[in-house]
GUTITI-203916 format. One record per residue (C-alpha): x, y, z; residue number from 1; residue in three letters. Coordinates in nm, 3 decimals. Layout:
BEGIN
((X; Y; Z); NUM; 'ALA')
...
% end
This chain:
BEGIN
((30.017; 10.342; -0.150); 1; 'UNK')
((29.958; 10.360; -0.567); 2; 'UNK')
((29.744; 10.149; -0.713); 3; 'UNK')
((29.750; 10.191; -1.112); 4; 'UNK')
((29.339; 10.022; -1.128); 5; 'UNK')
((29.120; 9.908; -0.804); 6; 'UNK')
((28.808; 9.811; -0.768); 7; 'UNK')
((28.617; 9.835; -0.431); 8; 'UNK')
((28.402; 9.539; -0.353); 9; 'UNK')
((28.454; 9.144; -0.385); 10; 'UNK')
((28.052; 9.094; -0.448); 11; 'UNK')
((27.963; 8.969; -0.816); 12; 'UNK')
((27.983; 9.295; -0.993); 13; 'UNK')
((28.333; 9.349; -0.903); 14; 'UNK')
((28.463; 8.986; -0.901); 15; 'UNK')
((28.288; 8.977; -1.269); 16; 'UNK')
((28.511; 9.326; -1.336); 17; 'UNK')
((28.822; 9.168; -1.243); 18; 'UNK')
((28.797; 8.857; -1.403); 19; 'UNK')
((28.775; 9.043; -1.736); 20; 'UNK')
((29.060; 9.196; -1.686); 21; 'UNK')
((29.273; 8.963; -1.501); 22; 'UNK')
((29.146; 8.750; -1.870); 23; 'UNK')
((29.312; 8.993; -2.070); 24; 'UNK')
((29.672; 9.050; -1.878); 25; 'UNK')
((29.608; 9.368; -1.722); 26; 'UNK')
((29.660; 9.388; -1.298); 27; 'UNK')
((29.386; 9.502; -1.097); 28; 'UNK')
((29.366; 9.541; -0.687); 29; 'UNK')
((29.068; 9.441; -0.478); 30; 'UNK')
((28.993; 9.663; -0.221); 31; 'UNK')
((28.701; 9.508; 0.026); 32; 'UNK')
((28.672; 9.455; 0.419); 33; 'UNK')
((28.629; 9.125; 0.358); 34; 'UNK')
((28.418; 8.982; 0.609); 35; 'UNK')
((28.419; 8.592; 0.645); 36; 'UNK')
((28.238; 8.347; 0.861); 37; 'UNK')
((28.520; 8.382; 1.124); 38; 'UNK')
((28.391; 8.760; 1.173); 39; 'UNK')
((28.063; 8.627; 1.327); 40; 'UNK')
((27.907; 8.846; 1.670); 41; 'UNK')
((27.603; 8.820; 1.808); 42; 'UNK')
((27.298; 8.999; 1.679); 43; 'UNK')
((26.913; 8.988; 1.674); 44; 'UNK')
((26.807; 8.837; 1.412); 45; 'UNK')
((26.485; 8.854; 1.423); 46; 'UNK')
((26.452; 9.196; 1.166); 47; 'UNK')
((26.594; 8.969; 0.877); 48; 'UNK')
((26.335; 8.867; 0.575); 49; 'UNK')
((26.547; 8.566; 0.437); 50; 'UNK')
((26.583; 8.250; 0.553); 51; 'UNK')
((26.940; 8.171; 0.484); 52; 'UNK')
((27.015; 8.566; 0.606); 53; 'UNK')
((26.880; 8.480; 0.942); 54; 'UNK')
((27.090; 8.196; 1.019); 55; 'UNK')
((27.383; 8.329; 1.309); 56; 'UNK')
((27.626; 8.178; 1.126); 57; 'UNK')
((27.575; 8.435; 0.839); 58; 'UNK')
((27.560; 8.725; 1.057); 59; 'UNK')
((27.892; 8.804; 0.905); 60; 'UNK')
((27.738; 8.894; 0.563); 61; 'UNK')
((27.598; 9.223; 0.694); 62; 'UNK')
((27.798; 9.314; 0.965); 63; 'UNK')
((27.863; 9.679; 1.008); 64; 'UNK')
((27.746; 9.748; 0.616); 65; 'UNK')
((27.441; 9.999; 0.824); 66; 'UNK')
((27.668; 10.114; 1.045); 67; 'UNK')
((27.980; 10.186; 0.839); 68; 'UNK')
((27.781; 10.318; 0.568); 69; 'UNK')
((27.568; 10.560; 0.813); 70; 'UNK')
((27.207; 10.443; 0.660); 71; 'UNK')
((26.915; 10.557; 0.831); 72; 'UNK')
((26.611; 10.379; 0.749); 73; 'UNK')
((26.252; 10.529; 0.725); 74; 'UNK')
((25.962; 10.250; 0.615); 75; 'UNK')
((26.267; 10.059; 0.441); 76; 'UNK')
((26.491; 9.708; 0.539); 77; 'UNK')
((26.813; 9.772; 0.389); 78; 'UNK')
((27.050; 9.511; 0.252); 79; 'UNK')
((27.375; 9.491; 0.209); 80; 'UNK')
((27.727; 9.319; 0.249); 81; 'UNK')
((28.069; 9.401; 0.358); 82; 'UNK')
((28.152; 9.035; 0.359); 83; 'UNK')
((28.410; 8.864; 0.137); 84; 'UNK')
((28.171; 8.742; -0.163); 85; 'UNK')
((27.913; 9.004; -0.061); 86; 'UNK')
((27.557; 8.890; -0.056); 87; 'UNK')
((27.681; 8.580; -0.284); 88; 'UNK')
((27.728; 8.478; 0.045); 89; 'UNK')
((27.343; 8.363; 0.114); 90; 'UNK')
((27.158; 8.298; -0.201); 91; 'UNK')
((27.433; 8.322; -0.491); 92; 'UNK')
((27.225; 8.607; -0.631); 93; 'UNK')
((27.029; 8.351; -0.869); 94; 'UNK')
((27.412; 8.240; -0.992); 95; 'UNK')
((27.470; 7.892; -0.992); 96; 'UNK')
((27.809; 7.737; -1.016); 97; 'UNK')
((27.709; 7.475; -1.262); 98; 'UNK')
((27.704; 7.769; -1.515); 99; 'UNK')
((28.024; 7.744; -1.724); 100; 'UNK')
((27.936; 8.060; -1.956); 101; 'UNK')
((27.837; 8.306; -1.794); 102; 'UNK')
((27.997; 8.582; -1.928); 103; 'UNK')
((27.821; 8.637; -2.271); 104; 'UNK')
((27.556; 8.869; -2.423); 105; 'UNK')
((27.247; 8.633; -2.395); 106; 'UNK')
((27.136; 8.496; -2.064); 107; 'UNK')
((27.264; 8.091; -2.029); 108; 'UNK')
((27.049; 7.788; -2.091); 109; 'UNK')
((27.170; 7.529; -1.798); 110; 'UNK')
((27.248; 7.166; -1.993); 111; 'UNK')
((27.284; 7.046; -1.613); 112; 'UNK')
((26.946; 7.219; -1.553); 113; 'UNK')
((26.803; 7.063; -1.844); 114; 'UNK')
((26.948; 6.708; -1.727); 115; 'UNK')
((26.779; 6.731; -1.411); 116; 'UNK')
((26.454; 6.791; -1.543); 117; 'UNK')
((26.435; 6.500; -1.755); 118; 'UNK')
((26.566; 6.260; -1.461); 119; 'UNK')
((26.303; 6.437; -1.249); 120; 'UNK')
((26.011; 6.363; -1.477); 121; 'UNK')
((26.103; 6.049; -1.635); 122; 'UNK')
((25.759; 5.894; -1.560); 123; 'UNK')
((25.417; 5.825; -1.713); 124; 'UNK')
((25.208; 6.089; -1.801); 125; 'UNK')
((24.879; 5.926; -1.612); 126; 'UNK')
((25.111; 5.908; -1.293); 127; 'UNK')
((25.156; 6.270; -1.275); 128; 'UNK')
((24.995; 6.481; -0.991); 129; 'UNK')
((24.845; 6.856; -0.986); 130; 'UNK')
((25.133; 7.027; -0.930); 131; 'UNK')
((25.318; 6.849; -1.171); 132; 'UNK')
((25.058; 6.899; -1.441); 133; 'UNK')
((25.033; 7.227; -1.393); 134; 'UNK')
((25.370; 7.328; -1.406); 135; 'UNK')
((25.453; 7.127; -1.737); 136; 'UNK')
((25.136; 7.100; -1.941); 137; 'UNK')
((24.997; 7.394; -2.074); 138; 'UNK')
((24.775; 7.557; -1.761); 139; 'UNK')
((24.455; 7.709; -1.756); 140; 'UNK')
((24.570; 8.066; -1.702); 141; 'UNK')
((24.783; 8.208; -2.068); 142; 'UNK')
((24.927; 8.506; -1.859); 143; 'UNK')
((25.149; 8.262; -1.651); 144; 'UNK')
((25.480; 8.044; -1.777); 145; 'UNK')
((25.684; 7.829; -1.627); 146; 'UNK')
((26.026; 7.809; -1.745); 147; 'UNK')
((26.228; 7.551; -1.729); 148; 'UNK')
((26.578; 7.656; -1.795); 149; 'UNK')
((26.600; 7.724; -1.430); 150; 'UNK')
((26.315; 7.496; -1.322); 151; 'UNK')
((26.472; 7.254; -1.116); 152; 'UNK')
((26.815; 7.353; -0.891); 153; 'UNK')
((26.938; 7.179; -0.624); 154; 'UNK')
((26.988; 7.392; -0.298); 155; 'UNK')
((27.237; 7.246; -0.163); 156; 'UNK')
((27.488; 7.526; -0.044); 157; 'UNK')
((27.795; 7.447; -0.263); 158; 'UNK')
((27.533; 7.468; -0.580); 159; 'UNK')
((27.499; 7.811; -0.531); 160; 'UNK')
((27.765; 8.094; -0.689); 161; 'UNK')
((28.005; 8.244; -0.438); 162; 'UNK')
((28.231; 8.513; -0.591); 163; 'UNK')
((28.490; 8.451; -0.314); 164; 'UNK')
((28.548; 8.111; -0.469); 165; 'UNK')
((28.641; 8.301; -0.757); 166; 'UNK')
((28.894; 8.504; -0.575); 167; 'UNK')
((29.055; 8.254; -0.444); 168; 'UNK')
((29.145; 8.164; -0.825); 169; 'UNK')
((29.213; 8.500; -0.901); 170; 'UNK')
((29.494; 8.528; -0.607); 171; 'UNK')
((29.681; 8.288; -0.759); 172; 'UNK')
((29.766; 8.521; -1.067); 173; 'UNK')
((30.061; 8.743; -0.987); 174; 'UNK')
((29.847; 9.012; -1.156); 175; 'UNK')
((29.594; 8.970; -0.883); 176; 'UNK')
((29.594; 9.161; -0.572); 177; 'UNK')
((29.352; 9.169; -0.314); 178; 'UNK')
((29.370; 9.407; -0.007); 179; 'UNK')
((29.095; 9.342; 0.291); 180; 'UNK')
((28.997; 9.496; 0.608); 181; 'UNK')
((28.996; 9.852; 0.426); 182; 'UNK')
((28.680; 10.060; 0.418); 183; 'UNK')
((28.664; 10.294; 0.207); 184; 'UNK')
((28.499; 10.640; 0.354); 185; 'UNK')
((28.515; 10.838; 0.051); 186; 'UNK')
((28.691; 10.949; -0.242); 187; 'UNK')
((28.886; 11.259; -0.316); 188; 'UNK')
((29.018; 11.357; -0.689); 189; 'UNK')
((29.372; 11.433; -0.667); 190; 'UNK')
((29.467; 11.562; -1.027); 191; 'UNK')
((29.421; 11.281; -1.272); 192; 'UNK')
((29.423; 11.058; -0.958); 193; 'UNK')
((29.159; 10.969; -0.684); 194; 'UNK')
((29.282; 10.949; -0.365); 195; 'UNK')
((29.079; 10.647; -0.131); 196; 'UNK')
((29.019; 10.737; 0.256); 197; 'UNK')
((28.990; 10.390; 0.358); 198; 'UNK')
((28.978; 10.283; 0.773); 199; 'UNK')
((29.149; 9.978; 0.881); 200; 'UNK')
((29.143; 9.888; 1.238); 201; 'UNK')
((29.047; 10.223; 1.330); 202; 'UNK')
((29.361; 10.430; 1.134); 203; 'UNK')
((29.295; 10.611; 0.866); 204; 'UNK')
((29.494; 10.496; 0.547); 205; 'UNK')
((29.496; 10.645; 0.176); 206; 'UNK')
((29.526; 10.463; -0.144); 207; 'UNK')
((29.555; 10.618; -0.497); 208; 'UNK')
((29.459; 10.502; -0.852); 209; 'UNK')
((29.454; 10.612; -1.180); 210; 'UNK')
((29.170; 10.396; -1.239); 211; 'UNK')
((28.878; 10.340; -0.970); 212; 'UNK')
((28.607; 10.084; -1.021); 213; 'UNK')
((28.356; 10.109; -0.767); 214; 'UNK')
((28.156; 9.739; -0.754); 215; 'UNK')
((28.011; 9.808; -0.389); 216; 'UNK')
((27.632; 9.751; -0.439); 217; 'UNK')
((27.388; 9.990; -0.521); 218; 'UNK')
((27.365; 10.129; -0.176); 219; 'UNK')
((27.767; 10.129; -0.095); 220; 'UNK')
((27.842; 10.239; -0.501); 221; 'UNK')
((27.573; 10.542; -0.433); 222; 'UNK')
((27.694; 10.641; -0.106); 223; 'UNK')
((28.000; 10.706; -0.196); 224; 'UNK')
((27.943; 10.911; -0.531); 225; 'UNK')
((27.705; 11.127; -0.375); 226; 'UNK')
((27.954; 11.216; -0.089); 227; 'UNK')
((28.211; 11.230; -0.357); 228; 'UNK')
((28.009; 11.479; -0.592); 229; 'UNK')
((27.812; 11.635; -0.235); 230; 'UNK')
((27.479; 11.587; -0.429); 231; 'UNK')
((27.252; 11.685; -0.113); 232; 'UNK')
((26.930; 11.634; -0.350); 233; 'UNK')
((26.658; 11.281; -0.359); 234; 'UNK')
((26.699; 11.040; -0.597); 235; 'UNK')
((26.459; 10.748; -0.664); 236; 'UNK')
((26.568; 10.429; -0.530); 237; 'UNK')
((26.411; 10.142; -0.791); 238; 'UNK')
((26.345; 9.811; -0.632); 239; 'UNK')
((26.120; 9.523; -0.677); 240; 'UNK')
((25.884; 9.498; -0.395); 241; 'UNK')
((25.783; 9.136; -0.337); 242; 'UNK')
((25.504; 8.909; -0.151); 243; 'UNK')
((25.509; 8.558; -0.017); 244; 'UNK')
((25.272; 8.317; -0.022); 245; 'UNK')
((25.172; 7.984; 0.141); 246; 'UNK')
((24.878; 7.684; 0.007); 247; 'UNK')
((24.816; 7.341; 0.114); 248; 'UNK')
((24.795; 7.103; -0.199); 249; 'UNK')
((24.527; 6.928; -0.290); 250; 'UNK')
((24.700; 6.598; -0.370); 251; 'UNK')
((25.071; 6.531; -0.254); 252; 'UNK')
((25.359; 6.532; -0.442); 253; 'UNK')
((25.469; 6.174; -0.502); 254; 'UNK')
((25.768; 6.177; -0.716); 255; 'UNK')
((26.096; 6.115; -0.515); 256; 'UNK')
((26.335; 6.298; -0.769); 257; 'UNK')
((26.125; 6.604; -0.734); 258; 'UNK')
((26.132; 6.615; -0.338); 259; 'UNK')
((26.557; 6.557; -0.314); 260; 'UNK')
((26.634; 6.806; -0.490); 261; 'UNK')
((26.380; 7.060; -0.298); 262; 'UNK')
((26.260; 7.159; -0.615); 263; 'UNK')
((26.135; 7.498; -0.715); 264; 'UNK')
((25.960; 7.631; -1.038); 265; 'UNK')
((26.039; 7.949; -1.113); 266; 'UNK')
((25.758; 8.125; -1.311); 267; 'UNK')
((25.681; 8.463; -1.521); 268; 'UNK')
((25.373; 8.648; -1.446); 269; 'UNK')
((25.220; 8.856; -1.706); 270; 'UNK')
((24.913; 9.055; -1.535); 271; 'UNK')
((24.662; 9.228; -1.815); 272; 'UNK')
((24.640; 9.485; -1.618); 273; 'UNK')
((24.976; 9.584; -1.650); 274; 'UNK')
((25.001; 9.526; -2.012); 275; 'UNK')
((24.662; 9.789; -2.035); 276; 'UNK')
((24.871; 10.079; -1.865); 277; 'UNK')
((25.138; 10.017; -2.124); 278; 'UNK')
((25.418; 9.847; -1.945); 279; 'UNK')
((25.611; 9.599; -2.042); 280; 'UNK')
((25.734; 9.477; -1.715); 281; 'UNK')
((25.624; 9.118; -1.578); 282; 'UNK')
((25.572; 8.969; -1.207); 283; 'UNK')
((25.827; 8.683; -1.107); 284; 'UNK')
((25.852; 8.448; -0.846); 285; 'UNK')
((25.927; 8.103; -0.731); 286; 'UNK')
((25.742; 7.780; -0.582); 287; 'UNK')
((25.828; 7.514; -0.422); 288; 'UNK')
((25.780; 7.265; -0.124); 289; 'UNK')
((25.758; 7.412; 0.205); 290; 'UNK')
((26.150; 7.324; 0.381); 291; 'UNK')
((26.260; 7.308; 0.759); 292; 'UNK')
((26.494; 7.578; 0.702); 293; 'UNK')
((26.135; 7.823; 0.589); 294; 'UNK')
((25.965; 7.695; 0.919); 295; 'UNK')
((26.290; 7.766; 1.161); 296; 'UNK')
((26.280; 8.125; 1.003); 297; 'UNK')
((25.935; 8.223; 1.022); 298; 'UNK')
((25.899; 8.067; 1.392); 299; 'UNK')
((26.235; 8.247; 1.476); 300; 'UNK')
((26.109; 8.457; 1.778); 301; 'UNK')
((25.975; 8.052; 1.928); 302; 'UNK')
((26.175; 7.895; 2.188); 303; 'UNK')
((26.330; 7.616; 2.002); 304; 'UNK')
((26.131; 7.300; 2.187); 305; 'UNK')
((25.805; 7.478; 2.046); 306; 'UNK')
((26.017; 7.530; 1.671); 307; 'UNK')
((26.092; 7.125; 1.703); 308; 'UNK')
((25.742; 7.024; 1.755); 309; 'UNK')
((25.607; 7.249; 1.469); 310; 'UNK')
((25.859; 7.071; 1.238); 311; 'UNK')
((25.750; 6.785; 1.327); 312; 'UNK')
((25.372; 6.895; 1.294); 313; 'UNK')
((25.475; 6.988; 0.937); 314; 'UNK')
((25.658; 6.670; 0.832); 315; 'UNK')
((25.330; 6.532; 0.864); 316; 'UNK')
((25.224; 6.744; 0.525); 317; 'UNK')
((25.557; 6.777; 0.418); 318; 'UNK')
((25.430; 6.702; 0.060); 319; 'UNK')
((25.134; 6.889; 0.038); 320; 'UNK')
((25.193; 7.215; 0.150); 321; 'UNK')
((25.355; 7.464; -0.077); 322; 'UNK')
((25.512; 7.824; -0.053); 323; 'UNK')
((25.631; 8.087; -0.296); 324; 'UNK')
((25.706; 8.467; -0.384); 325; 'UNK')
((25.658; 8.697; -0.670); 326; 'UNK')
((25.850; 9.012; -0.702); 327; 'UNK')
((25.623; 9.261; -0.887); 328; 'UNK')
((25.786; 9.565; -1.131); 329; 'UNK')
((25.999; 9.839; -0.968); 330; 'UNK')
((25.760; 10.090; -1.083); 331; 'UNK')
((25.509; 10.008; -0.760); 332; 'UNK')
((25.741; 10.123; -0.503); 333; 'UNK')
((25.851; 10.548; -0.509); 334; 'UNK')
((26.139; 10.510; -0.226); 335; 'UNK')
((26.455; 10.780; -0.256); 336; 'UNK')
((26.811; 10.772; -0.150); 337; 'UNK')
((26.934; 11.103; -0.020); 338; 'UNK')
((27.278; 11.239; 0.150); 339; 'UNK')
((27.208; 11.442; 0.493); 340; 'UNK')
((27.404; 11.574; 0.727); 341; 'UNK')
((27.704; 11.328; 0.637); 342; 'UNK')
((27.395; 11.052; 0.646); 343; 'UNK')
((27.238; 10.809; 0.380); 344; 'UNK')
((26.914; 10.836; 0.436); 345; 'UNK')
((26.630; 10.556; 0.230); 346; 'UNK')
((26.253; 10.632; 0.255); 347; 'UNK')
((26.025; 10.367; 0.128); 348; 'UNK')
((25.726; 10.400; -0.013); 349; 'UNK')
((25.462; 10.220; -0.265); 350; 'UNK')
((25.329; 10.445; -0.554); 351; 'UNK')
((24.999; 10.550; -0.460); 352; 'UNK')
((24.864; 10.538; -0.835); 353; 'UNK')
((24.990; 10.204; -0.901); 354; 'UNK')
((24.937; 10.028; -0.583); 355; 'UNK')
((24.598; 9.929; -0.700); 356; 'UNK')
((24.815; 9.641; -0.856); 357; 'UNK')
((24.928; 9.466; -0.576); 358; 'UNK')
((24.581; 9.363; -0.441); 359; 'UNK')
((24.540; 9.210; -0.861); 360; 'UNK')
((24.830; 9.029; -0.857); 361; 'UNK')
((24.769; 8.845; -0.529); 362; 'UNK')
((24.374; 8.794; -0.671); 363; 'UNK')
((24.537; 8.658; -0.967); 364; 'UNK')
((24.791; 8.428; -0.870); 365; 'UNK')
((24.526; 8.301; -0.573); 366; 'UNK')
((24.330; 8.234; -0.899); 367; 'UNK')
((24.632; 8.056; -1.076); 368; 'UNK')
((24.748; 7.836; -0.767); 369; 'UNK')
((24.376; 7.758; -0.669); 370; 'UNK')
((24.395; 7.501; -0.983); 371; 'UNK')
((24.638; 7.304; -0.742); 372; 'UNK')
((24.589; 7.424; -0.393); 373; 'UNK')
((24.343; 7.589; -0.157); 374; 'UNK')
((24.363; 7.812; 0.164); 375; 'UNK')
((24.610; 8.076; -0.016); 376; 'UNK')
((24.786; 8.302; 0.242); 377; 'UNK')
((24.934; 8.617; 0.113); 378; 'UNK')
((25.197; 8.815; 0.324); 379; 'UNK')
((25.375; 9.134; 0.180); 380; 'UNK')
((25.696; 9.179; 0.269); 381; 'UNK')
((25.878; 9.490; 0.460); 382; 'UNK')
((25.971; 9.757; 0.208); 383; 'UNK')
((26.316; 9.721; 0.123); 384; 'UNK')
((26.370; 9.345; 0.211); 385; 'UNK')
((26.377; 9.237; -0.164); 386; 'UNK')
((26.746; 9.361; -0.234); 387; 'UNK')
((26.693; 9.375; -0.573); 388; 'UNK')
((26.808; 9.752; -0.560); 389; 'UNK')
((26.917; 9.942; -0.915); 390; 'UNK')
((26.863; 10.266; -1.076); 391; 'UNK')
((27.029; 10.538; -0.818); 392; 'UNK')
((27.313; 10.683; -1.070); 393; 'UNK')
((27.235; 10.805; -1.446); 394; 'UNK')
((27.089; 11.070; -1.635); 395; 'UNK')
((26.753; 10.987; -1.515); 396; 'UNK')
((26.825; 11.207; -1.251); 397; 'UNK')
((27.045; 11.454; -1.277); 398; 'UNK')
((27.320; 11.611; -1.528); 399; 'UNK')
((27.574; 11.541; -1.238); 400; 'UNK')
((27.474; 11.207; -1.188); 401; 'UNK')
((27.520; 11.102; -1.559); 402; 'UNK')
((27.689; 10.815; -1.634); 403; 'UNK')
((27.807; 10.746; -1.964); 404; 'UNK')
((27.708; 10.371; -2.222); 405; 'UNK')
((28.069; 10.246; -2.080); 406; 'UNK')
((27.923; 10.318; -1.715); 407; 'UNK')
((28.197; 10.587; -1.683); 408; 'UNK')
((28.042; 10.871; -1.437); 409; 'UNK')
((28.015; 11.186; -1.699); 410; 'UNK')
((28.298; 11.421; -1.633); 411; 'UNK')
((28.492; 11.228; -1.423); 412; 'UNK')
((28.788; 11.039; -1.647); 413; 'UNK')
((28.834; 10.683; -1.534); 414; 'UNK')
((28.559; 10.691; -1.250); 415; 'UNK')
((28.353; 10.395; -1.293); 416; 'UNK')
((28.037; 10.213; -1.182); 417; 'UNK')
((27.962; 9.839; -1.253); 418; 'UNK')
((27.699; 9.730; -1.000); 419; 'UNK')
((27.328; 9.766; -1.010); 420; 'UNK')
((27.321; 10.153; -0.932); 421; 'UNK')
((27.357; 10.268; -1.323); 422; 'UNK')
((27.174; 9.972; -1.453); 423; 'UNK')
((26.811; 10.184; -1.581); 424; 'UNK')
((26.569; 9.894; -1.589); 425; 'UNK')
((26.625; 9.550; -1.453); 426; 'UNK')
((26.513; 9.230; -1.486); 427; 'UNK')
((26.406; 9.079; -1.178); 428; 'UNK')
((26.432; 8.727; -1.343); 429; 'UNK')
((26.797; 8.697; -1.297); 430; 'UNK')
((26.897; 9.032; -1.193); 431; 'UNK')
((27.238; 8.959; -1.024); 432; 'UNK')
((27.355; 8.777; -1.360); 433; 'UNK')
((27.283; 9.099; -1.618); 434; 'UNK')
((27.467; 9.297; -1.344); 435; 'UNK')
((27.727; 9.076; -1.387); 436; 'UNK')
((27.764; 9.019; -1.764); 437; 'UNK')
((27.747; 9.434; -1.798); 438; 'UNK')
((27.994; 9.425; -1.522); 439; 'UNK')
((28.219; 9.202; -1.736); 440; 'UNK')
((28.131; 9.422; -2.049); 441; 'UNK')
((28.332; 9.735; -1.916); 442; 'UNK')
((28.641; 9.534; -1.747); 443; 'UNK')
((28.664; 9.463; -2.116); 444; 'UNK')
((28.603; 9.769; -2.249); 445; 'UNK')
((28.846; 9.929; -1.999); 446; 'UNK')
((29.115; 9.663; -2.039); 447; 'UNK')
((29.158; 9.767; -2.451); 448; 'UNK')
((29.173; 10.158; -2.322); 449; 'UNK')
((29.450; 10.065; -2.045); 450; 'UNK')
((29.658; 9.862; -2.346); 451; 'UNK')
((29.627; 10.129; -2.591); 452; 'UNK')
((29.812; 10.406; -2.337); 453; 'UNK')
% end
């Protein structure tokens, strides 16, 4: 089978890829196994750090992506999606479908957003509460900011960006084709070709392309270029590494607008002590009201009559008890990604010099919060179980891993890599959208070279 351009993977990187060219007339082939909800099977759930990920009816959204992909973890909780829509599957990847423009330079400002906010706070100033105050008055603390471009969201499911939705569009253009149940096992150059070994129900199949676009997630995307180049060496693996948090308000939350939509404020964190060793890099997070769906998923391992009674324990402080996260800069972790013995083997790990950090961020944000809450928990989460993974291809490591400004792997014609594993420093705001945007950048790009043949 020939293929003139595929990309593999039908997460946001590669859905954003094809719709960019799909926009300017050119064809383009999806190659993904495609896992929907229909794929479910039974699994323990109970090694899963996200709510929404823990739910059995999502067990589809990382089925076989460990096994398929032959990870073996040491101190690390890998993520990742074989599933139709990828990850986009659980939390929309902090893509919301009520964003119209996505695809442009700058990062959007949400009108809806915007709209909801005023609805939400349409009320007296001497009727406001703590949390209310502190969130849109100026606070006590300069190194925090809430901002409210992406204050308030609802979270119900169908607000939340789902690239399959966008492939369903796409398979409507006749220059649109989308080819599921294939893995892809690794590539193979064939001249000015590359040849994909792809599995399918347990036969071996191969597909070849002038043009190959690989959109597979940072983990998938540098799987297969290592086995393709048979770079044996460590790489760094850059990641966010994250903690939760839990408080009990000291007043309740009264305003009605602000509990239906399950309102969170999402917040930047700029820590002094990071700006002192010269980085630039801030702390981000979320907070919000504590939901049912948080208290099924941390009481997971109960047996359900004991979950019921504990949500009903809770109701009873539904409005005054609060939870959050804050995902601190890449540069605290030091895990690497390394190809063994036909293996993909991740090794987490915290940087030893810099880990001094993570016991001043939680002092500071307990100081922060304490204007609105008391009894703080802090819980640091598994290694790993942030997803926001980036960084494993470029020149930062290696001449053979260098990938050039149009994300084109160096030496390798028409070889290239839109996800998160060329991107050099990310965000953790809104990481999923600039992986996106860039992601749309080079379908662009690539569409002008394929008209100009």
């Amino acid at each position: 089978m020939y293929k003139k351009t595929i990309v593999i993977g039908s997460g946001p990187s590669g859905t954003s890829f094809a719709k960019a060219l799909l926009k300017k007339n050119q064809k383009v082939t999806m190659i993904d196994v495609g896992y929907t909800k229909k794929d479910n099977f039974y699994e323990n759930n109970y090694d899963k750090y996200n709510p929404r990920l823990s739910k059995f009816n999502n067990s589809f959204v990382e089925k076989n992506f460990k096994n398929f992909n032959k990870i073996t973890e040491i101190n690390f909780k890998a993520v990742g999606s074989l599933a139709l829509g990828g990850l986009s599957n659980v939390w929309g990847g902090g893509a919301y479908n009520i964003n119209k423009n996505l695809y442009i330079k700058k990062l959007p400002f949400f009108k809806e957003s915007e709209e909801a906010i005023k609805k939400s706070f349409r009320f007296k100033k001497n009727k406001r509460n703590a949390l209310l105050n502190l969130l849109l008055k100026k606070n006590l603390y300069s190194d925090i900011n809430f901002f409210k471009d992406r204050s308030l969201f609802s979270e119900l499911k169908e607000d939340f960006y789902n690239s399959k939705d966008d492939i369903q569009e796409f398979k409507k253009n006749n220059k649109f084709t989308y080819l599921n149940g294939f893995f892809v096992k690794k590539i193979i150059k064939d001249g000015k070709f590359y040849k994909l070994c792809c599995i399918k129900n347990g036969k071996i199949h191969f597909i070849k392309c002038k043009y190959l676009i690989l959109a597979c997630g940072t983990l998938g995307t540098t799987n297969l270029v290592l086995k393709y180049l048979k770079y044996k060496k460590k790489i760094k693996l850059k990641h966010t590494y994250h903690i939760n948090f839990i408080g009990y308000l000291n007043k309740p939350i009264k305003n009605n607008n602000f509990k239906k939509l399950k309102a969170l404020m999402h917040y930047e964190f700029k820590p002094s002590y990071i700006k002192k060793i010269n980085k630039i890099e801030n702390c981000y997070g979320g907070v919000g009201l504590l939901s049912e769906e948080v208290i099924k998923f941390v009481f997971r391992r109960f047996p359900n009559f004991l979950i019921n009674i504990l949500i009903k324990f809770a109701n009873l402080f539904k409005d005054r008890i609060i939870i959050g996260n804050c995902f601190l800069p890449h540069f605290i972790t030091k895990s690497t990604i390394q190809l063994k013995n036909n293996k993909l083997i991740i090794k987490g790990g915290l940087n030893k010099k810099n880990s001094h950090i993570i016991r001043k961020v939680r002092f500071d944000l307990k100081k922060i919060f304490n204007q609105i809450a008391s009894n703080i928990i802090f819980k640091t989460m598994p290694i790993g179980s942030d997803v926001h993974y980036f960084g494993t291809l470029g020149n930062q490591h290696a001449k053979a891993l260098e990938v050039r400004n149009n994300c084109e792997l160096k030496g390798h014609n028409n070889l290239y890599l839109v996800d998160g594993s060329t991107i050099k420093d990310l965000d953790n705001k809104f990481p999923t959208e600039i992986i996106m945007i860039n992601a749309y950048r080079v379908g662009i790009v690539l569409s002008k070279k394929i008209k100009n043949e």
